[in-house]
C-alpha positions as CSV (number, residue, x, y, z in Angstrom):
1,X,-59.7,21.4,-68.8
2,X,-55.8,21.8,-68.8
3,X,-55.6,21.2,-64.9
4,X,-57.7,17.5,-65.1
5,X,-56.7,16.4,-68.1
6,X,-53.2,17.4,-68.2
7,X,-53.4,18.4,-72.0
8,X,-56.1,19.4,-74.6
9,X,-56.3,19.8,-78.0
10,X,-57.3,22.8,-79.8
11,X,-60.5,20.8,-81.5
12,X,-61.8,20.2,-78.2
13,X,-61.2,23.4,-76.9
14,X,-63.1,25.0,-79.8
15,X,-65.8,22.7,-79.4
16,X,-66.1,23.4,-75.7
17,X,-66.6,27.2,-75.9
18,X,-67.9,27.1,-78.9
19,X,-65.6,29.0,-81.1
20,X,-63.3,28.8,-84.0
21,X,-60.1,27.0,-83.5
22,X,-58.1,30.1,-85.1
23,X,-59.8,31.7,-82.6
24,X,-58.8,29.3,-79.5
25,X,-55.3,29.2,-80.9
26,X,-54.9,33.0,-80.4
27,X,-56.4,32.6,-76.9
28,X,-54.3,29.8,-75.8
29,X,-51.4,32.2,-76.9
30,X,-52.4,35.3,-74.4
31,X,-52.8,32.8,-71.5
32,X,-49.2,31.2,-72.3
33,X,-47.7,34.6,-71.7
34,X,-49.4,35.0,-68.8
35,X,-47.7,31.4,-67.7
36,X,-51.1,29.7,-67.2
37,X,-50.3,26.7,-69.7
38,X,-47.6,25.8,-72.7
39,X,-48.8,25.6,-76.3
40,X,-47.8,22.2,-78.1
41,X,-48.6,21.0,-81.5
42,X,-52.3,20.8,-81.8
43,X,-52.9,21.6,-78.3
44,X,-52.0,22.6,-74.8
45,X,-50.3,21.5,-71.7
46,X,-49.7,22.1,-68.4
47,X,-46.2,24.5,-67.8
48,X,-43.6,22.1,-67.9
49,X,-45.4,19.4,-69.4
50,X,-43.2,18.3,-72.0
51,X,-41.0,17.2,-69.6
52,X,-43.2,14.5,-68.4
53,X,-45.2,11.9,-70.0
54,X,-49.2,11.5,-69.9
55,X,-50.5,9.0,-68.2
56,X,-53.4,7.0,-69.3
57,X,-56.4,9.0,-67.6
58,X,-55.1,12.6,-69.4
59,X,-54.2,10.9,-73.2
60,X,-58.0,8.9,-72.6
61,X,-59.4,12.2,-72.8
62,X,-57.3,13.6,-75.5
63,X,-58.6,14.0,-79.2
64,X,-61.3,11.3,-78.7
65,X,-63.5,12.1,-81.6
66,X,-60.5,11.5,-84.0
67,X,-59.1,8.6,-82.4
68,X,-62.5,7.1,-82.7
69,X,-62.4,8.2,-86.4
70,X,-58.7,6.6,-86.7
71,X,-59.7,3.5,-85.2
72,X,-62.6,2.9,-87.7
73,X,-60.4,3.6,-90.9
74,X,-57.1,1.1,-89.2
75,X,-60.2,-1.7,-88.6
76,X,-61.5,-2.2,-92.1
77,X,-57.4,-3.2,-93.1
78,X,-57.8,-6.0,-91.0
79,X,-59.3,-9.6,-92.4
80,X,-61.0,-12.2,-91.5
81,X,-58.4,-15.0,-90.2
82,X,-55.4,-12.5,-90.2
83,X,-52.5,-12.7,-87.4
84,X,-51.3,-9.2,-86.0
85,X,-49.3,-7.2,-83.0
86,X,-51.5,-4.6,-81.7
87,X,-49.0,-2.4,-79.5
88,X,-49.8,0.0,-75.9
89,X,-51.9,3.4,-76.6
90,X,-55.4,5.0,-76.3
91,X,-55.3,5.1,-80.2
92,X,-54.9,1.2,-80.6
93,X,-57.4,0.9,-77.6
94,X,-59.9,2.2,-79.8
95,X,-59.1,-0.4,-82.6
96,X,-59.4,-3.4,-80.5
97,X,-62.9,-2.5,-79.6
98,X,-63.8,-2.4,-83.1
99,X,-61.4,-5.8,-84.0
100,X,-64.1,-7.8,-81.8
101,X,-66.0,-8.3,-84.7
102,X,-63.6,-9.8,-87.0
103,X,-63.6,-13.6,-87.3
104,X,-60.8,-15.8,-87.0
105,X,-58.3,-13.3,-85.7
106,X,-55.3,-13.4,-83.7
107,X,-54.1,-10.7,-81.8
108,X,-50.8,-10.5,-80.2
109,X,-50.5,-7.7,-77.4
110,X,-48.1,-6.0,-74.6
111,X,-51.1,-3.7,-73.8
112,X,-53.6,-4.9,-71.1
113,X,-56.4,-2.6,-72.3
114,X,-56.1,-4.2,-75.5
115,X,-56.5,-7.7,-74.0
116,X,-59.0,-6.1,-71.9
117,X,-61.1,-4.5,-75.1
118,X,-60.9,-8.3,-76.8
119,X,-61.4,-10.3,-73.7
120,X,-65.2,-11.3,-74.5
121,X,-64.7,-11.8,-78.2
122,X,-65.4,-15.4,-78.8
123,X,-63.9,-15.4,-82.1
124,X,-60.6,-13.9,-81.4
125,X,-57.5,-15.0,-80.1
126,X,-55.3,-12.9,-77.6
127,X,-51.6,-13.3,-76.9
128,X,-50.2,-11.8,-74.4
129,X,-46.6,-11.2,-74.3
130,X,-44.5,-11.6,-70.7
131,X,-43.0,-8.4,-69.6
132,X,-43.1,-5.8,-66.6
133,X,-46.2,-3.8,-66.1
134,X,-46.0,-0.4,-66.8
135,X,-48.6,1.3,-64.9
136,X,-48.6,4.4,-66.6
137,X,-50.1,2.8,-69.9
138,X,-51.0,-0.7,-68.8
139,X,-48.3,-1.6,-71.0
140,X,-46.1,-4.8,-70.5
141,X,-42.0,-3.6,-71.2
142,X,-38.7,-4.6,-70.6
143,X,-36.4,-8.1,-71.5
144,X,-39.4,-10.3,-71.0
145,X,-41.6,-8.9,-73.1
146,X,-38.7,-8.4,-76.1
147,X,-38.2,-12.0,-75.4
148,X,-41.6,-13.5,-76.0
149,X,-41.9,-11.5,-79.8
150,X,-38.8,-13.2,-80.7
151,X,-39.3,-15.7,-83.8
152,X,-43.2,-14.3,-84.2
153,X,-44.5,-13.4,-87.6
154,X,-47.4,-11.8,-88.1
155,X,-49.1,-10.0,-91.4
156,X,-49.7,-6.4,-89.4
157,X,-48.2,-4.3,-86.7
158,X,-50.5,-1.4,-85.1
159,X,-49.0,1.2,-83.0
160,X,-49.1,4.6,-82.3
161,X,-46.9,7.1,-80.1
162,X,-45.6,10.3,-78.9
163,X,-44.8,12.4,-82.1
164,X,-43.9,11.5,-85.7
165,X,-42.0,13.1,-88.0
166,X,-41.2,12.5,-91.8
167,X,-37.4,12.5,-90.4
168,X,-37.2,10.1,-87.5
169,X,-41.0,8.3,-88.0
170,X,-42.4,7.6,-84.8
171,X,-41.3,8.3,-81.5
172,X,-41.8,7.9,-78.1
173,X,-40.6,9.6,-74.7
174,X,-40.5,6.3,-72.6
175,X,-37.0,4.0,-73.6
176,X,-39.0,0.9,-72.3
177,X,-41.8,1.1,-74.6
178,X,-39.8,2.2,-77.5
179,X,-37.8,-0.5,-76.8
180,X,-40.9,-2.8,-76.8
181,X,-42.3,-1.1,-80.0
182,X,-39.1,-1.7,-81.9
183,X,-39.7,-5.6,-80.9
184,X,-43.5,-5.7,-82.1
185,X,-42.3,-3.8,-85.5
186,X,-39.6,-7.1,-86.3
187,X,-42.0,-9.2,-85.9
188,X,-44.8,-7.7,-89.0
189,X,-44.4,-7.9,-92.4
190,X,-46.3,-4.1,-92.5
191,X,-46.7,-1.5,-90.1
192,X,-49.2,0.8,-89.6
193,X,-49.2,3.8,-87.5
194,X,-52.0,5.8,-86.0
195,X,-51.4,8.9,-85.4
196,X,-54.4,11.9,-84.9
197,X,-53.2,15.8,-86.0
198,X,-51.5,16.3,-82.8
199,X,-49.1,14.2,-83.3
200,X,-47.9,15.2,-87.0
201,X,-44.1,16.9,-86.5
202,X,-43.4,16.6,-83.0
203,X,-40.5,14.4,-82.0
204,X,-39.6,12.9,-79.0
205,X,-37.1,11.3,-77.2
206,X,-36.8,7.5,-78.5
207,X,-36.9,6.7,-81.8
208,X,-39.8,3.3,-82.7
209,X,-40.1,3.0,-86.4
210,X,-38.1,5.1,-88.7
211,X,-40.2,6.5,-91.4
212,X,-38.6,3.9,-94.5
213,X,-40.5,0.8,-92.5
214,X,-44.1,2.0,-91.7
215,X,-46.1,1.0,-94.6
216,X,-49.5,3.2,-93.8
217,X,-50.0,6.1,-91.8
218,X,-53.8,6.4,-90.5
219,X,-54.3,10.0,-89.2
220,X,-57.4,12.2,-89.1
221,X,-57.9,15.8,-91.0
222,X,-55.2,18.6,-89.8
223,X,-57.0,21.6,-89.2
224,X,-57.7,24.4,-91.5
225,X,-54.7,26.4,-90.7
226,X,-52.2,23.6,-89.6
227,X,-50.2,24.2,-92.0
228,X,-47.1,22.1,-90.2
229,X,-49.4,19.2,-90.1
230,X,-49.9,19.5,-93.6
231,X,-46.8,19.6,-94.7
232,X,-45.4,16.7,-92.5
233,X,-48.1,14.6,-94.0
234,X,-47.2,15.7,-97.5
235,X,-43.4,14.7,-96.7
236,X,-44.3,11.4,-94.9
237,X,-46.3,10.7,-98.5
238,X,-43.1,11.6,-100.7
239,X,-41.1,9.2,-98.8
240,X,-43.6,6.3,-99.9
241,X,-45.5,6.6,-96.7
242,X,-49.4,5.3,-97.4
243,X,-51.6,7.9,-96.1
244,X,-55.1,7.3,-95.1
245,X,-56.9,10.5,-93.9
246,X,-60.2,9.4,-91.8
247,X,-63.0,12.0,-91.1
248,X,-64.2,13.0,-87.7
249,X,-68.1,13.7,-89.0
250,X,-67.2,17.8,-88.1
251,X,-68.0,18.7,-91.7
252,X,-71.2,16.3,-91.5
253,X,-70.1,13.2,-93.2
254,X,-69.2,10.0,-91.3
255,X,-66.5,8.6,-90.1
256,X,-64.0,7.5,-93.1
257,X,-60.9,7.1,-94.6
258,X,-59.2,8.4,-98.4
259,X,-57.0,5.5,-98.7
260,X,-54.0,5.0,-100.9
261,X,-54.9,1.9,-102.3
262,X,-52.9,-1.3,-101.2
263,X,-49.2,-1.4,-102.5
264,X,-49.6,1.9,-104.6
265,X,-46.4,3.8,-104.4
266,X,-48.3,7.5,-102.9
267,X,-47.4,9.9,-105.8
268,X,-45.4,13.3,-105.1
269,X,-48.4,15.4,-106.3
270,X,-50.9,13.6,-103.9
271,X,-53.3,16.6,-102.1
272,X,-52.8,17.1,-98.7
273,X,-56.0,16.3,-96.4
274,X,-56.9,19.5,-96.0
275,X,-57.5,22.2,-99.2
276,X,-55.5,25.4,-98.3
277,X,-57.3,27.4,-100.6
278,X,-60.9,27.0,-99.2
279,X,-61.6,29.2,-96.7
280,X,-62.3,32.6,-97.4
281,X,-59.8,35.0,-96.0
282,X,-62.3,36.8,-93.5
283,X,-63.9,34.0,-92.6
284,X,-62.8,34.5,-89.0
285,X,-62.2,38.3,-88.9
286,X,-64.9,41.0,-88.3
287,X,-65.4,43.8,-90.8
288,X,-63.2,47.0,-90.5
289,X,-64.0,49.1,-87.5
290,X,-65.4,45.9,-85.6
291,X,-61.6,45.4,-83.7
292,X,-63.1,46.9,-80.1
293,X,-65.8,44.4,-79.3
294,X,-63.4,41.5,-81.2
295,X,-61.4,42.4,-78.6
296,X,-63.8,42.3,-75.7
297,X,-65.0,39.0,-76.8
298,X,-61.9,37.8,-77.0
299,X,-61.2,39.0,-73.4
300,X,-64.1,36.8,-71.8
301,X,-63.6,34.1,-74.0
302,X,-59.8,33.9,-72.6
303,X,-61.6,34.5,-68.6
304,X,-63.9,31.7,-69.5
305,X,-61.1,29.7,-70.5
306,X,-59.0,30.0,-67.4
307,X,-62.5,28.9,-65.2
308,X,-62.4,26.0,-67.1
């Protein structure tokens, strides 16, 4: 899965064998010392991947089932007749598909899949900015496209990115689109960043919105034991950030958001996403005496893991 997709998150791993993600985490560990792949955040890349950016095809396949979730919750902010800068990402892909439906709108873009997602809905306006296309995301960058957003005032920004942090905000590794992104954030009166598990405390290279401007942060349910994503969320809140947490249907409900409600200050004592106290303590260990066939288990589970 590593090797054609470039990355994978531990959620899909899981789901593909079929497994705990405690248990996939301690997995993906043996098969980084053995060199096979890096552990990020969340997830796993290729050796050496940091040093290089995803392209479309690998993020596409990346956490889809809480980018869906993401995009559901970051849709049902929008209204009817509203003006608003959707920026470049798989994340914001997913909210334009669902933006079709909403009357009236105007949507003003740097992302050709965006355009692309709204290009049949009657009812919607899309602006395109100028630019230079950036074929890695589809992405219009550079002086034109900074050029175009100048003097434009919209009620909304959407965007998403590389990493994001309660220090920096959001981040990206690509200068161009950062530079873009910084552009597209001028121009709203509110930003709101999507941003799945993954993505909660890692930082990268170019700094898009500092945490003081985004308004809302729409992100799906950390995992269990993430306890970093946890507490990046809980620091993101302190610093006035508006969290809304949307679920994945994993746990059997449907897709959805807890939402801070609308200019409510998020308090200091807000709960994180995820309950730390829930799960039992054994939940993923065998009883005494059961360590041998845990660890023949966990042998073909890791040779299973490498054929894939």
């Amino acid at each position: 899965m590593v090797r054609a997709n470039g990355a994978v998150s531990l959620r899909e791993l899981a789901r593909v064998v079929q497994t705990s993600e405690v248990t996939v985490r301690r997995d993906v560990r043996a098969l980084e010392a053995e060199g096979l792949l890096d552990r990020r955040h969340g997830g796993a890349v290729l050796p050496g991947g940091f040093t290089r950016e995803s392209g479309f095809p690998q993020k596409s396949h990346l956490a889809t089932a809480e980018k869906t979730a993401i995009a559901d919750v970051a849709a049902s902010l929008v209204e009817e007749g509203e003006a608003i800068v959707v920026g470049a990402g798989t994340t914001t892909q997913e909210l334009a598909r669902r933006l079709a439906r909403v009357p009236g709108l105007t949507v003003v873009t740097n992302s050709l899949l965006v355009a692309q997602a709204l290009a049949h809905a009657n009812r919607v306006e899309v602006v395109m900015t100028g630019g230079t296309l950036r074929g890695s995301n589809y992405a219009l960058v550079g002086s034109g496209a900074e050029q175009s957003l100048q003097g434009l005032r919209v009620s909304r920004a959407f965007l998403s990115g590389s990493g994001l942090t309660a220090e920096r905000g959001l981040s990206t590794s690509n200068m161009l689109s950062a530079s873009v992104d910084r552009a597209l954030v001028q121009a709203a009166a509110e930003v709101v960043v999507l941003a799945d598990h993954t993505k909660l405390g890692s930082d990268t290279m170019f700094q898009t919105v500092p945490t003081d401007v985004i308004t809302r942060l729409v992100t799906d349910e950390p995992p269990a034991h993430d306890d970093r994503a946890a507490t990046e969320l809980q620091a993101l809140a302190d610093q006035g950030v508006q969290i809304a947490v949307a679920g994945t249907g994993a746990a059997g409900g449907p897709p959805g958001g807890d939402q801070v409600p609308p200019g409510a200050r998020p308090r200091r004592d807000m709960p994180l996403p995820v309950q730390r106290g829930r799960m039992a303590a054994g939940q993923f260990r065998g009883p005494g005496g059961g360590m041998a066939a845990e660890t023949l288990e966990r042998t073909a589970r890791v040779a299973d893991m490498r054929r894939r």
